[in-house]
Each structure stands twice: as C-alpha cells, then as structure tokens.
C-alpha positions as CSV (number, residue, x, y, z in Angstrom):
1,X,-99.0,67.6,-45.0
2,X,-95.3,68.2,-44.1
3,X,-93.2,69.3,-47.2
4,X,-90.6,66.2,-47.7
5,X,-87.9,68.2,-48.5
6,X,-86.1,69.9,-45.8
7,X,-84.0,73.1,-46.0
8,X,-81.0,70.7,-45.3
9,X,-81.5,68.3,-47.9
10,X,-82.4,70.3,-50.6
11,X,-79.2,72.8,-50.4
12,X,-77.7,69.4,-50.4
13,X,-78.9,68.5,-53.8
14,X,-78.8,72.1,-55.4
15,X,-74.4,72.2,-54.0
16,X,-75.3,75.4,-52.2
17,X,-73.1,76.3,-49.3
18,X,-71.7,80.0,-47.4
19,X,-68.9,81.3,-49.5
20,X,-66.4,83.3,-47.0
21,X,-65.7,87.2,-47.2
22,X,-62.5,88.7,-46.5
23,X,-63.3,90.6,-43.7
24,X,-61.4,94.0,-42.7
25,X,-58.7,92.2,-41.4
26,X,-57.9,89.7,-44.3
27,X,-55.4,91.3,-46.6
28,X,-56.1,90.9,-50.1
29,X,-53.8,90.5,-52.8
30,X,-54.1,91.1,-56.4
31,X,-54.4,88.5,-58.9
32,X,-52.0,87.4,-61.3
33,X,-51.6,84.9,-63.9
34,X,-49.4,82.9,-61.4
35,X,-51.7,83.2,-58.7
36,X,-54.7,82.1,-61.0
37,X,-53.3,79.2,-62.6
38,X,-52.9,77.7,-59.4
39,X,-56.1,78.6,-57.7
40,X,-58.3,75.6,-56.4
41,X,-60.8,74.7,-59.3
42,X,-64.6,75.3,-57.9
43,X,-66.5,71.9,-58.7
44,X,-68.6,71.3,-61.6
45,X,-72.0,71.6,-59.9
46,X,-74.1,70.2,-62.7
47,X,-71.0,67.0,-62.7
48,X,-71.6,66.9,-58.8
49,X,-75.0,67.1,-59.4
50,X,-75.5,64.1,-61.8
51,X,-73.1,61.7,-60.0
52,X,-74.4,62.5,-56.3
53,X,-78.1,62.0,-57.2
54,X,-79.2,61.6,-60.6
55,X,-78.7,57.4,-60.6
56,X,-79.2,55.6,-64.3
57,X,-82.2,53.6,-62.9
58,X,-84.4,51.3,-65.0
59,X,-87.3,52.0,-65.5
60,X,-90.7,51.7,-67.6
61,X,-93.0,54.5,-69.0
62,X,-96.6,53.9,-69.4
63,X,-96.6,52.8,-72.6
64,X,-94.0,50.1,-72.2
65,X,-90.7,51.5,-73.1
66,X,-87.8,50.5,-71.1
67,X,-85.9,54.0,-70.6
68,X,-82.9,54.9,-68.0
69,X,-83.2,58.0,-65.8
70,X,-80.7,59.9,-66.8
71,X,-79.9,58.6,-70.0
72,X,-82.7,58.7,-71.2
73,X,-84.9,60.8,-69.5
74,X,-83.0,64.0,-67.8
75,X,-79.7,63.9,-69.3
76,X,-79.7,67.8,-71.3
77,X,-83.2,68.3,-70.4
78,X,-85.1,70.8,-67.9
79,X,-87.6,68.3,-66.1
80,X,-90.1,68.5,-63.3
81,X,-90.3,65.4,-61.4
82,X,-92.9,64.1,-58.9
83,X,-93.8,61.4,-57.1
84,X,-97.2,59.9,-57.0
85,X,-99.5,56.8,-57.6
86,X,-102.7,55.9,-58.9
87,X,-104.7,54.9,-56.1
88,X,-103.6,57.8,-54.3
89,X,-106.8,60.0,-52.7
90,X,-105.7,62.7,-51.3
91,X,-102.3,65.2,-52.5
92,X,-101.9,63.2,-55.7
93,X,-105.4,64.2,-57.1
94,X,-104.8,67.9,-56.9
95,X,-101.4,67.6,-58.2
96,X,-101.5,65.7,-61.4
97,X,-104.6,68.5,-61.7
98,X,-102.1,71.4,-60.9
99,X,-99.3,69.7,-63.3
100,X,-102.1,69.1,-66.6
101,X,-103.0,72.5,-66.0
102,X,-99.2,73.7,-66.2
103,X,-98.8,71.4,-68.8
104,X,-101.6,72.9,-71.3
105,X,-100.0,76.7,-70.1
106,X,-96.2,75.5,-71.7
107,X,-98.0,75.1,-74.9
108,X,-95.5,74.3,-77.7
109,X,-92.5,74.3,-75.2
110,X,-94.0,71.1,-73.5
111,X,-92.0,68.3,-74.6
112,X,-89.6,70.0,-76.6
113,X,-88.2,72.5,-74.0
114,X,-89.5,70.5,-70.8
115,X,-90.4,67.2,-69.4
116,X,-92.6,65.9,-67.0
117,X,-91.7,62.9,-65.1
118,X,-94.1,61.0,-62.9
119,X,-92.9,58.3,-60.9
120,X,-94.9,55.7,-59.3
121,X,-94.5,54.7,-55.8
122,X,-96.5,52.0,-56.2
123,X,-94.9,49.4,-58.3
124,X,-97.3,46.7,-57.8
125,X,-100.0,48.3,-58.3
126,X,-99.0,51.1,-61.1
127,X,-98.8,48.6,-63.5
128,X,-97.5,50.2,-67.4
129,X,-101.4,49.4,-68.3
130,X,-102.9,51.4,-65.4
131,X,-100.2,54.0,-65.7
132,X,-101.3,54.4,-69.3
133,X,-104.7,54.7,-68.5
134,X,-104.0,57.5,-65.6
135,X,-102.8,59.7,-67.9
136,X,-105.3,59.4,-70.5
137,X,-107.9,60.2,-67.8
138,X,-106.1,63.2,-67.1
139,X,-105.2,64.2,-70.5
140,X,-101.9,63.8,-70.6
141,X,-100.1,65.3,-73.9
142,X,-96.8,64.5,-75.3
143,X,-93.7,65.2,-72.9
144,X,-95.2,63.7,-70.1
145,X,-94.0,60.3,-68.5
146,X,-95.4,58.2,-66.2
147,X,-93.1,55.9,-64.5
148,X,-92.4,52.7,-62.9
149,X,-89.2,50.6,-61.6
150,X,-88.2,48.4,-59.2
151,X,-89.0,49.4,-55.6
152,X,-85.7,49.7,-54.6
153,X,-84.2,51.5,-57.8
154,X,-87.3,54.3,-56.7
155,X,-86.5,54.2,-53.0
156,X,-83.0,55.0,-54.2
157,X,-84.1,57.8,-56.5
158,X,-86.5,59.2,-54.1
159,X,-84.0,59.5,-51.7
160,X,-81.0,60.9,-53.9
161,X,-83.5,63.7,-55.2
162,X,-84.4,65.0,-51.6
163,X,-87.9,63.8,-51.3
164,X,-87.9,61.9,-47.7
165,X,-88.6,62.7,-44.3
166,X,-85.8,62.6,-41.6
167,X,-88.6,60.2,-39.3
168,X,-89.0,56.8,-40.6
169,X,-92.4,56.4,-39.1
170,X,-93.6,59.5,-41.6
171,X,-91.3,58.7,-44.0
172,X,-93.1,55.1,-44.3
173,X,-96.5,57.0,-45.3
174,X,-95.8,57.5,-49.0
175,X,-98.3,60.1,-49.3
176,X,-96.0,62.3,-47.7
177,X,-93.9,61.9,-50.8
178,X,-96.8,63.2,-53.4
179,X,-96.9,67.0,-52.5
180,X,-93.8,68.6,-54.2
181,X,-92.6,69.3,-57.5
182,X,-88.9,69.1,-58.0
183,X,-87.4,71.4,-60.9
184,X,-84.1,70.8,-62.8
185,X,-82.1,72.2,-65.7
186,X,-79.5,69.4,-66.1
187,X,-76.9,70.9,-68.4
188,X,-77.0,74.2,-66.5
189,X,-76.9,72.6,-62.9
190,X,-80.2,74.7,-61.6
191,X,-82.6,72.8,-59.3
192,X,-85.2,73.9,-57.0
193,X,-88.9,72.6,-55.8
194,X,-91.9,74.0,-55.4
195,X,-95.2,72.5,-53.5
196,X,-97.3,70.4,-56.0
197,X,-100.3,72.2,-54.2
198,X,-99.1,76.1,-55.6
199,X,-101.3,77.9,-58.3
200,X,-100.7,76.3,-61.1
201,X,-99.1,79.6,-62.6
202,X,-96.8,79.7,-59.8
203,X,-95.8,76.7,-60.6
204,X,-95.1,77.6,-64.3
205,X,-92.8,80.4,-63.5
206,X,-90.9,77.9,-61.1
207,X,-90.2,76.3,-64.7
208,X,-89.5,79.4,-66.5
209,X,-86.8,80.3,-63.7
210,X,-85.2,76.6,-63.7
211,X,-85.3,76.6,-67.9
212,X,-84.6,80.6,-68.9
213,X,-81.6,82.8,-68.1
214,X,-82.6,85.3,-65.1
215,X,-82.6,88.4,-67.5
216,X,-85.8,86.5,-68.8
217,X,-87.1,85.8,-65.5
218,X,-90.4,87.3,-64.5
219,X,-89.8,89.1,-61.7
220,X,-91.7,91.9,-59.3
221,X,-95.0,93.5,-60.1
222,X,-95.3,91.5,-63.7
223,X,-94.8,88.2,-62.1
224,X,-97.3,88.9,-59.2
225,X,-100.1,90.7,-61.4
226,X,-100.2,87.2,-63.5
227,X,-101.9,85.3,-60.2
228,X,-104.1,88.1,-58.3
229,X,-103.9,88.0,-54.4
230,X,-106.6,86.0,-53.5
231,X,-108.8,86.5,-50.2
232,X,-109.9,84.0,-48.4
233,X,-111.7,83.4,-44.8
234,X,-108.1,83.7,-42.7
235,X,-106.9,86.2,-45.0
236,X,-110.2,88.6,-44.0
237,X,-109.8,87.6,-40.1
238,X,-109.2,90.4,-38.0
239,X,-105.3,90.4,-35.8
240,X,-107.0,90.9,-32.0
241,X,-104.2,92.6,-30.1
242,X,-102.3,90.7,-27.7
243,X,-101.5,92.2,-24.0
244,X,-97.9,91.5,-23.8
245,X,-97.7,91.9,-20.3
246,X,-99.4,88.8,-19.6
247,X,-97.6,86.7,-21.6
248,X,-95.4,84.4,-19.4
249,X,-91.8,84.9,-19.4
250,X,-89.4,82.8,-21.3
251,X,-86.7,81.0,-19.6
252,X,-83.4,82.4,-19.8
C-alpha cells in the first residue's frame, strides 16, 4: 500500500522549511537591542498549525457524545489520529491490532497524557452503535475515541492533516487512507507519522518523541535493543553480484 502522506505534504503540516546560512561572503553584524527589537517575528508554529489544519469539526464518538475536534478533542493534548472503518479487511485489521497493543504499553499515561482518535471513513455505515461495538471487540480502554462526522467535515479533516494521495483515482480507494498513524503534541507544535503497520513498540516511541522533551527521548543502542532485528526470508537472501559492464548505459 502506498503511504498517503507525501514528503511534501507532511513538511507542509509540521511548518518545516530550509533556513538560509550566511555563507563566507555574507557579512555578519552583531546584534543589538535595536537591531532585535526590530527583527521579523518567526511564526507561532503550534498557532500556524491549529489554524491551517486543525478545523473545529463536529463530530460523534462511539458512545454518542457530540464533541468538536479541536475543542474538544486535541486542543492541549498529544494525540495519535488514524483513519479507518469497520468493515475494512485488509490495513485496518492490523492497525487497530498495532494501536490496542500500544495502547495497553502506555499503561497509566493512556488517556491522561495521550489520546487516541479513530476516525471513521465510513459515515454510513460506522454508525455510533457499531463504532461502540468495534471497540469493545478490540478492547478498547479509556482515552480512546472512535469517531464519526459528516462526510465532508472528514474529507476536510483528512485532507488538512496530510492523509491523501496527489491521484484522485487512488485517492478515491479509502483504504489507502487506513495505513498511517499521525502524531501531535498540540501545545508544543510537534507532529510527525509513522506507518500504522510498524512494531507496535516503534510505534510507542513515535509517541514518546511527539509527547516528551528530546533529553527524554530514547535514542541509539537503548531504543533499538527494545525491538530485536528480526530475520526474515529477504533479510537471509543472498546479494548475487551484478556485472556492471553489462548494464546498459543511461542516457545523458
């Protein structure tokens, strides 16, 4: 399955962008209190952030509550949000597995340090009822919402968090849309994604790194020994050498 987020799109929503260097031949002055007060103010990213593509859609959780998105929902909170729906067969089993394992590792930081949002794709069929009974088949704990709007208010937030293809003919599959998770810290500004597919402890220290500060990141050797390499058949296959010599030329 092609990941729907795009390099583009997703530097887009985390306000990313090349900062220039002085180079050698840029003089550069030093700073003064003058020079400061009237330097150009860098955007608010987590402001840019919220009014670019976090809209205040309505929407319903599974057990009936009419909420808001951001409101009610992201506003001060570190969330993972994905898109699935129930009748789904393929990507959306394995996630909502991935995500109630992840889930159960958070322990008592689930639902008080992070929420899970699952949003429907499915609005006539993902009914509150059949939401509710989703999650109770896949033991679903506190802090975790399933979700469901108006078509169009979820086309709109689908599209304003990243999750789309550029080709409308894949982009019309909606099971292209089920395969990522999409991290955020709100207050702080700090989004990323990570493939709903990933181990599921990969996909808990996605979390860590969107909710902690780095100097509490997991990082190097004790991030890596927490998920040993595993070996599989294409992992094991032996590299045959290649004879570059008859390897047609590339056009210039």
């Amino acid at each position: 399955m092609k990941s729907p987020l795009t390099w583009a799109r997703l530097t887009s929503l985390l306000g990313l962008g090349m900062s220039s260097c002085p180079t050698a031949a840029t003089p550069v002055t030093a700073a003064t209190p003058e020079t400061l007060a009237n330097a150009p103010r860098h955007p608010d990213r987590a402001a840019t952030i919220r009014e670019q593509h976090l809209p205040n859609i309505p929407l319903t959780t599974q057990d009936g509550r009419k909420v808001h998105f951001y409101d009610d929902l992201v506003k001060g909170r570190v969330v993972t949000i994905n898109f699935m729906y129930t009748k789904c067969s393929g990507v959306c089993v394995p996630s909502t597995a991935n995500l109630a394992k992840v889930q159960k590792s958070l322990g008592d930081r689930m639902g008080r340090d992070v929420t899970f949002l699952s949003f429907s794709l499915d609005a006539e069929e993902d009914t509150p009822e059949t939401l509710n009974e989703f999650a109770r088949d896949n033991d679903v704990g506190p802090g975790w919402f399933f979700l469901t709007g108006q078509k169009a208010d979820i086309e709109l937030l689908r599209r304003k968090l990243g999750a789309y293809e550029l080709d409308p003919a894949v982009d019309a599959d909606r099971s292209q849309h089920t395969g990522v998770v999409i991290l955020g810290n709100e207050p702080k500004g700090r989004w990323q994604a990570i493939s709903a597919l990933s181990h599921p402890v990969r996909i808990r220290q996605a979390i860590e790194r969107t909710l902690l500060p780095p100097s509490q990141w997991r990082v190097g050797r004790e991030a890596i020994a927490e998920v040993p390499f595993e070996k599989s058949p294409a992992s094991q296959k032996l590299v045959e050498p290649v004879d570059l010599s008859r390897l047609p030329p590339l056009d210039p």
